[in-house]
MITIGU-732612 format. One record per atom (N, C-alpha, C): residue number from 0; atom name; x negated, y negated, z negated. Coordinates in steps of 0.05 Angstrom, whole numbers, plus 5000, padded with zeros to 4 digits. Layout:
seq->NUM | atom->CA | px->X | py->Y | pz->Z
...
// end
This chain:
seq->0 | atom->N | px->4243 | py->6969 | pz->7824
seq->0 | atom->CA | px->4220 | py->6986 | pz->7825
seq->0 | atom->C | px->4199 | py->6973 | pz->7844
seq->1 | atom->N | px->4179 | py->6969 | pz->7836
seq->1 | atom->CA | px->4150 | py->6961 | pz->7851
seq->1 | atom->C | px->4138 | py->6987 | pz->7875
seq->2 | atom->N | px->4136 | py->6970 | pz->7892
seq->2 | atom->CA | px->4122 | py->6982 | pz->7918
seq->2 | atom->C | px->4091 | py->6998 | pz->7909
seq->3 | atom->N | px->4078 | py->7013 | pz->7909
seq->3 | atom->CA | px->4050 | py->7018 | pz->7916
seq->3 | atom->C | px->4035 | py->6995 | pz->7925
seq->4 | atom->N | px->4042 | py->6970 | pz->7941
seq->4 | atom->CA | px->4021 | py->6958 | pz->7951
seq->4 | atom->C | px->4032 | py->6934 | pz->7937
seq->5 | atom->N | px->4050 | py->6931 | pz->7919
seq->5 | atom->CA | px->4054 | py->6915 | pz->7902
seq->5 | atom->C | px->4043 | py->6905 | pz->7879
seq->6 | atom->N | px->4035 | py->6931 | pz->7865
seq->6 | atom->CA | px->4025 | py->6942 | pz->7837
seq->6 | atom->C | px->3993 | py->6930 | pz->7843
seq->7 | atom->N | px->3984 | py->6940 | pz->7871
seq->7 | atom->CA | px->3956 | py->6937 | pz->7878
seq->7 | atom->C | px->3954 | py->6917 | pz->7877
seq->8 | atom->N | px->3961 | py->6893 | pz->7898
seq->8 | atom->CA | px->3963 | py->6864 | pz->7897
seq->8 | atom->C | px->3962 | py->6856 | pz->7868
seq->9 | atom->N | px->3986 | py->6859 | pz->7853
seq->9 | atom->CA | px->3981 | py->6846 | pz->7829
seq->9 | atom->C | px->3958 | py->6850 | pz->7811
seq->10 | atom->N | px->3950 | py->6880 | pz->7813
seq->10 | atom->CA | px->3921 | py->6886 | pz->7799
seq->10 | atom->C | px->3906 | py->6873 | pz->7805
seq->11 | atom->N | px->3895 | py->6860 | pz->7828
seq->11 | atom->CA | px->3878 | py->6846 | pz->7841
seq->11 | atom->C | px->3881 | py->6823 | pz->7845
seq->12 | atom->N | px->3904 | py->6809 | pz->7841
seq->12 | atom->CA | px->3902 | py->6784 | pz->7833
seq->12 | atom->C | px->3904 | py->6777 | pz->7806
seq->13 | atom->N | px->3911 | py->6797 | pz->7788
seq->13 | atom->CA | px->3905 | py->6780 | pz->7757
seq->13 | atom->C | px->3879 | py->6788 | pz->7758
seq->14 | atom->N | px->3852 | py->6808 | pz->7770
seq->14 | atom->CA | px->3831 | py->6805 | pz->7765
seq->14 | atom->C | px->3824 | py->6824 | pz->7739
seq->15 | atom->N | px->3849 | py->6848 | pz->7740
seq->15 | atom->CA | px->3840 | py->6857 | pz->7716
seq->15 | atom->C | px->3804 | py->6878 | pz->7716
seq->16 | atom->N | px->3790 | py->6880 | pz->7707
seq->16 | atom->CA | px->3762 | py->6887 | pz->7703
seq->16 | atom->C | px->3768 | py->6921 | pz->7699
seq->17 | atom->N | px->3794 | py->6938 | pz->7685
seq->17 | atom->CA | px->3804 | py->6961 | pz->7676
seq->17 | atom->C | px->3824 | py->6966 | pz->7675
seq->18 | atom->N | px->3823 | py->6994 | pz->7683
seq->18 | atom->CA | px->3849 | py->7007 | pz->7696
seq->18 | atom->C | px->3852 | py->7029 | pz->7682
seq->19 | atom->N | px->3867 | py->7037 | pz->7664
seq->19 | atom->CA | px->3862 | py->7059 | pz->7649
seq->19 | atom->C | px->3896 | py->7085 | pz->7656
seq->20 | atom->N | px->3887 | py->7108 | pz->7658
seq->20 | atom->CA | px->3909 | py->7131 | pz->7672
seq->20 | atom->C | px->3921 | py->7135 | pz->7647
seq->21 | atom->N | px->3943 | py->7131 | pz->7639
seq->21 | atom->CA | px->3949 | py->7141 | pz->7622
seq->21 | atom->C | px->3975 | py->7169 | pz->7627
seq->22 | atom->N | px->3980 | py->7171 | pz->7660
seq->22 | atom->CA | px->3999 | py->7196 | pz->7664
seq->22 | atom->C | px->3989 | py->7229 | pz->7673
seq->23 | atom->N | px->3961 | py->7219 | pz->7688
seq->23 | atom->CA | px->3947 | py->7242 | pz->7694
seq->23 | atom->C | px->3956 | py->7259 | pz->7714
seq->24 | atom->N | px->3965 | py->7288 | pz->7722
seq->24 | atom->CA | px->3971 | py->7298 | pz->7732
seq->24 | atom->C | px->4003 | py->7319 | pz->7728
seq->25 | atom->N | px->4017 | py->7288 | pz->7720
seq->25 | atom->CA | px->4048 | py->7294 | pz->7713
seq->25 | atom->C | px->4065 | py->7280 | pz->7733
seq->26 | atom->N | px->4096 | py->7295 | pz->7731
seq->26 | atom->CA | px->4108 | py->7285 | pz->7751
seq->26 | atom->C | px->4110 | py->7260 | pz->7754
seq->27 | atom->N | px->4109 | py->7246 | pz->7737
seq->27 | atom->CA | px->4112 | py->7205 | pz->7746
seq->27 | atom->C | px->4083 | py->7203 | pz->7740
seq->28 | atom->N | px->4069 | py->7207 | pz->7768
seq->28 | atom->CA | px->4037 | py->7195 | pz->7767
seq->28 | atom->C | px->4034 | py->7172 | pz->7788
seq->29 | atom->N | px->4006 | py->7162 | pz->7770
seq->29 | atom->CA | px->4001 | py->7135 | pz->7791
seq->29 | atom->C | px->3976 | py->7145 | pz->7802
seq->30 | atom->N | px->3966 | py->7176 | pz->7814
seq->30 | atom->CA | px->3949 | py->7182 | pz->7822
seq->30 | atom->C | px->3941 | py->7167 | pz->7847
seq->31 | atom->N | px->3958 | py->7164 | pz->7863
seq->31 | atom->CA | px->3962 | py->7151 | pz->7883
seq->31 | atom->C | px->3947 | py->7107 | pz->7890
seq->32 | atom->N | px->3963 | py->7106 | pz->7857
seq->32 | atom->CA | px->3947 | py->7080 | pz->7863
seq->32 | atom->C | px->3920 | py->7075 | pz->7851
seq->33 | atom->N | px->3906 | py->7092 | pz->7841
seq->33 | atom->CA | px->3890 | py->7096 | pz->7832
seq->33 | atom->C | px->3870 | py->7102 | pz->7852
seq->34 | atom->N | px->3875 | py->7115 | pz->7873
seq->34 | atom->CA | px->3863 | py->7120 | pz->7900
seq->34 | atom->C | px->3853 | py->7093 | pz->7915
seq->35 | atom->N | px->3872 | py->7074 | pz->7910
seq->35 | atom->CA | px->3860 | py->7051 | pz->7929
seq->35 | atom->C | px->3842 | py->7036 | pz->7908
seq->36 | atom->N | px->3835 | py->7039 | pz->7890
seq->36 | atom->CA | px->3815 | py->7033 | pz->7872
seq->36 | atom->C | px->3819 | py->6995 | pz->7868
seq->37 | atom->N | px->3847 | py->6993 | pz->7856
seq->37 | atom->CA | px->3851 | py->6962 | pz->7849
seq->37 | atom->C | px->3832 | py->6955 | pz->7820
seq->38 | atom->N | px->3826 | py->6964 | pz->7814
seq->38 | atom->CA | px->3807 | py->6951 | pz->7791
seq->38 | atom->C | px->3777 | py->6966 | pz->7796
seq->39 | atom->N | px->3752 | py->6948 | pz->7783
seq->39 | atom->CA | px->3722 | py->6953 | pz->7789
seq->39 | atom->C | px->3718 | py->6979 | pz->7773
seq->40 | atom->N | px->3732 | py->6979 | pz->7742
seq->40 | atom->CA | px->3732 | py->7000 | pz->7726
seq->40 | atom->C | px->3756 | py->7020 | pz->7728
seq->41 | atom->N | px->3752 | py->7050 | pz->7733
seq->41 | atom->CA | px->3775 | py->7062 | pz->7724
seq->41 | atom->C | px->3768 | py->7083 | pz->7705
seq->42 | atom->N | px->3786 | py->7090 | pz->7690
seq->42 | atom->CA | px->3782 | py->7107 | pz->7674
seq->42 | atom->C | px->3804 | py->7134 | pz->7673
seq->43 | atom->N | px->3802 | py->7157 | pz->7654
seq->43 | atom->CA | px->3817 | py->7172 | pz->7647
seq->43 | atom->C | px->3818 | py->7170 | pz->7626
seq->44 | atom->N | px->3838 | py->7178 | pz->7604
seq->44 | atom->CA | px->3838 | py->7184 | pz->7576
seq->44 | atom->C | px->3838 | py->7212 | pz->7574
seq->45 | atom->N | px->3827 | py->7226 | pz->7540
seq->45 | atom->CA | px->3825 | py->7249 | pz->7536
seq->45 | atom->C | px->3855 | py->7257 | pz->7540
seq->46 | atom->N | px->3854 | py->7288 | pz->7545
seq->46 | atom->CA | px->3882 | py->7294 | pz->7550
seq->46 | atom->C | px->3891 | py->7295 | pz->7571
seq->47 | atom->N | px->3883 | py->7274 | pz->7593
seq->47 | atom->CA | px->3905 | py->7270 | pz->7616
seq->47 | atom->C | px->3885 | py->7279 | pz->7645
seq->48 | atom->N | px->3865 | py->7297 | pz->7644
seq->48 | atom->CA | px->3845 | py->7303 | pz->7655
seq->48 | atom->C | px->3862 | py->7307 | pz->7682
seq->49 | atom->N | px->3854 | py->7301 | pz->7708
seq->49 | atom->CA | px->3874 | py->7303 | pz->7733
seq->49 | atom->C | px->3864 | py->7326 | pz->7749
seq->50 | atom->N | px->3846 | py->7318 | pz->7765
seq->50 | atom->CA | px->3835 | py->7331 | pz->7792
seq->50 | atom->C | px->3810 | py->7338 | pz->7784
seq->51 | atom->N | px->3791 | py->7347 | pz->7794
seq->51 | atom->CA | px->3761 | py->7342 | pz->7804
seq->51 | atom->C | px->3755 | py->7339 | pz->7823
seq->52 | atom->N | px->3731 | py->7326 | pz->7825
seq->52 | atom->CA | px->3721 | py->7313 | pz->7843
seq->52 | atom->C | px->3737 | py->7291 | pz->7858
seq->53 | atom->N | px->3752 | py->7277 | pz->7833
seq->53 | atom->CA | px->3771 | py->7252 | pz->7837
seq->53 | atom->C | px->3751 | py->7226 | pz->7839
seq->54 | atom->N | px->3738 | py->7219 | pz->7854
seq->54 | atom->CA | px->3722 | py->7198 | pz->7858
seq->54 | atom->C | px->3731 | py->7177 | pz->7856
seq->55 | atom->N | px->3749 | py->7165 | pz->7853
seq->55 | atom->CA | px->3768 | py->7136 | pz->7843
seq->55 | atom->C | px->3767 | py->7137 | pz->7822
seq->56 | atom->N | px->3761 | py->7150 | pz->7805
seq->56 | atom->CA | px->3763 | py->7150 | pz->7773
seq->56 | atom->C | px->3726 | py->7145 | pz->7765
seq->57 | atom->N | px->3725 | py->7127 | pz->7749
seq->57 | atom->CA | px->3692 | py->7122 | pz->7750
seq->57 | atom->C | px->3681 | py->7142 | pz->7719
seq->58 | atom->N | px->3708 | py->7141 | pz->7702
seq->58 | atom->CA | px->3695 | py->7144 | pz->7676
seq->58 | atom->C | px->3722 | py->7170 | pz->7667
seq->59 | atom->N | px->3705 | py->7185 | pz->7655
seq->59 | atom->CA | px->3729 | py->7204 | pz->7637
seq->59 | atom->C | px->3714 | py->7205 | pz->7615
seq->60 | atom->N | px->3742 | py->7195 | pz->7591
seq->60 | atom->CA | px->3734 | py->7195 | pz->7565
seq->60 | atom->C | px->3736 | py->7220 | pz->7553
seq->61 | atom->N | px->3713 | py->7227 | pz->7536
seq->61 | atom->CA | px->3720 | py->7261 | pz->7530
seq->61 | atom->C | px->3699 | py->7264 | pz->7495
seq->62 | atom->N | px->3696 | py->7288 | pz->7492
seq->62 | atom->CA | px->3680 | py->7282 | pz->7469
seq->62 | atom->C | px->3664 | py->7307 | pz->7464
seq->63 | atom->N | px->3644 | py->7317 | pz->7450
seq->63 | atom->CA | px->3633 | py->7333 | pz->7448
seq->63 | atom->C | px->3644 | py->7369 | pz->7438
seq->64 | atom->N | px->3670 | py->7369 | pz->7434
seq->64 | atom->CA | px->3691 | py->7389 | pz->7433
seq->64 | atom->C | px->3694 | py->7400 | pz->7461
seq->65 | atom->N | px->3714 | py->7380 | pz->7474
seq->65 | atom->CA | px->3718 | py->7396 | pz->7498
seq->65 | atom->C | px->3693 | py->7390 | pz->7523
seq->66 | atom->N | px->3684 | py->7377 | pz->7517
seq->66 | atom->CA | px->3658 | py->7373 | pz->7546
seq->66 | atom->C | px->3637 | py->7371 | pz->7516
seq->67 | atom->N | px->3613 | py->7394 | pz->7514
seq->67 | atom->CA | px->3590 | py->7396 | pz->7501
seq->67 | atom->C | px->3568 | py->7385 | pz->7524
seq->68 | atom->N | px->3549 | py->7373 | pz->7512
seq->68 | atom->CA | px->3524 | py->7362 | pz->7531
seq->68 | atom->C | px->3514 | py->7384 | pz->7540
seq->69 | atom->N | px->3515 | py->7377 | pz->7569
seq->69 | atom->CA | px->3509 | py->7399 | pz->7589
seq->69 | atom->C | px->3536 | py->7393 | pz->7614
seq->70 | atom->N | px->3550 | py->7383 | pz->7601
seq->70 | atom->CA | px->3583 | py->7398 | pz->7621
seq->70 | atom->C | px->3581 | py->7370 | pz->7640
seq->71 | atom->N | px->3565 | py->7351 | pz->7631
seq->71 | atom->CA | px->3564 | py->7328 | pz->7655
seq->71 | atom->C | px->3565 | py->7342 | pz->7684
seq->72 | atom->N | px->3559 | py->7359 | pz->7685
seq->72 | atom->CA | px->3545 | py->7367 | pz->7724
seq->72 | atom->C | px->3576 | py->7379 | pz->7735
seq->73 | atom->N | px->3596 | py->7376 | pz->7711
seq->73 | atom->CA | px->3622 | py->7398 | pz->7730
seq->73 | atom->C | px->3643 | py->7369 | pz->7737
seq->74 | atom->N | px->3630 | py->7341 | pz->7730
seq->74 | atom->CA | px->3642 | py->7320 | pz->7729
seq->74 | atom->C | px->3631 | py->7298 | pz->7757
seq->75 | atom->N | px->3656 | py->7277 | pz->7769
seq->75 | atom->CA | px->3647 | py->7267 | pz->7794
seq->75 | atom->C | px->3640 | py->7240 | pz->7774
seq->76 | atom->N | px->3662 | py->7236 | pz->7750
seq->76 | atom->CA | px->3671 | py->7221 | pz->7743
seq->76 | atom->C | px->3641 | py->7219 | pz->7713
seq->77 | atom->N | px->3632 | py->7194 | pz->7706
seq->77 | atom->CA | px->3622 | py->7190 | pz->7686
seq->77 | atom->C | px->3630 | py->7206 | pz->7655
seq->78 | atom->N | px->3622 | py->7216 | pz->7645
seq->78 | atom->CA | px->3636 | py->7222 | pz->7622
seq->78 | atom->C | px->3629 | py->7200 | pz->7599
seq->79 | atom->N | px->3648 | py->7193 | pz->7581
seq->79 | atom->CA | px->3632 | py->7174 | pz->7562
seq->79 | atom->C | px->3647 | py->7188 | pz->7546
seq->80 | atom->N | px->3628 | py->7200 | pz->7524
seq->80 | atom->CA | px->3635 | py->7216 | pz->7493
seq->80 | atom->C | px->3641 | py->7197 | pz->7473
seq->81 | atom->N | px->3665 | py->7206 | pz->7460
seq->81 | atom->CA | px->3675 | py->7188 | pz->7435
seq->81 | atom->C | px->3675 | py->7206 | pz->7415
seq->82 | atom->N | px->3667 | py->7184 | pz->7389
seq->82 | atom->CA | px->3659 | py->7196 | pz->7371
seq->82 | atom->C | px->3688 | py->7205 | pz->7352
seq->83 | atom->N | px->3686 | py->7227 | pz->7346
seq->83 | atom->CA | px->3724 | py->7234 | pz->7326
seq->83 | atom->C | px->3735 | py->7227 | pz->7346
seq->84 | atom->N | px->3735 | py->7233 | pz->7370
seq->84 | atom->CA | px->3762 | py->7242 | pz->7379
seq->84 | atom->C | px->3785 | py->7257 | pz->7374
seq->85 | atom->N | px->3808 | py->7255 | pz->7388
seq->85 | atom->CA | px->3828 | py->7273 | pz->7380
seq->85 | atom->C | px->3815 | py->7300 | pz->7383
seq->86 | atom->N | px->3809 | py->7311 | pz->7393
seq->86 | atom->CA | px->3796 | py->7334 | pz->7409
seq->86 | atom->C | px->3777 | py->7347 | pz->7382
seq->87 | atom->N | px->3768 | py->7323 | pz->7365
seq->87 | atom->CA | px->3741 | py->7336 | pz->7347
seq->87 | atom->C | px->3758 | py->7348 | pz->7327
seq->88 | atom->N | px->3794 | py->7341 | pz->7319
seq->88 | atom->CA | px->3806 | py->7356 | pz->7298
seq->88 | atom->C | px->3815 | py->7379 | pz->7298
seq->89 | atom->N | px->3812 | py->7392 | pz->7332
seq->89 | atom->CA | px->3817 | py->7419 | pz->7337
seq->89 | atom->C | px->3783 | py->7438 | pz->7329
seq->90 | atom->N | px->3767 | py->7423 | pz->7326
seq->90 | atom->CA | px->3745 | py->7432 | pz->7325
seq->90 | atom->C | px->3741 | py->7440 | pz->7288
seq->91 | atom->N | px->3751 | py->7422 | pz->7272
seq->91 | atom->CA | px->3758 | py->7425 | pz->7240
seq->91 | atom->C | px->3765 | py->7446 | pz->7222
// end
């Protein structure tokens, strides 16, 4: 098992550009290394929405279902809307 300041190091030396959450606010989370902000980009995926006002996270991907234009101002985190998301087939 990898250390916390292990995982970091290596993020930062392969130079990766994106960091994407794929556990969110479940018991095996990497909330934590996400905090020391090893990559320039981070993101969330739909679904795995964590905290607010999680400022290590730059971007949460979402779509016009569950965040309608307007809902930017309840976000720390960028929202970037995808088109047909999962989210748009609950909307169908």
């Amino acid at each position: 098992m990898f250390r916390m300041t292990q995982v970091v190091d290596l993020i930062k030396s392969d130079e990766l550009d994106l960091l994407v959450d794929l556990s969110g606010h479940t018991r095996i989370t990497r909330l934590l290394l996400f905090a020391k902000k090893p990559a320039p980009i981070q993101v969330i995926l739909p679904g795995y929405r964590i905290l607010p006002d999680y400022s290590a996270i730059d971007y949460y991907l979402s779509d016009n279902v569950v965040d309608p234009m307007g809902h930017d101002r309840f976000y720390v985190e960028k929202l970037f809307r995808l088109e047909n998301c999962f989210c748009h087939l609950y909307a169908l």
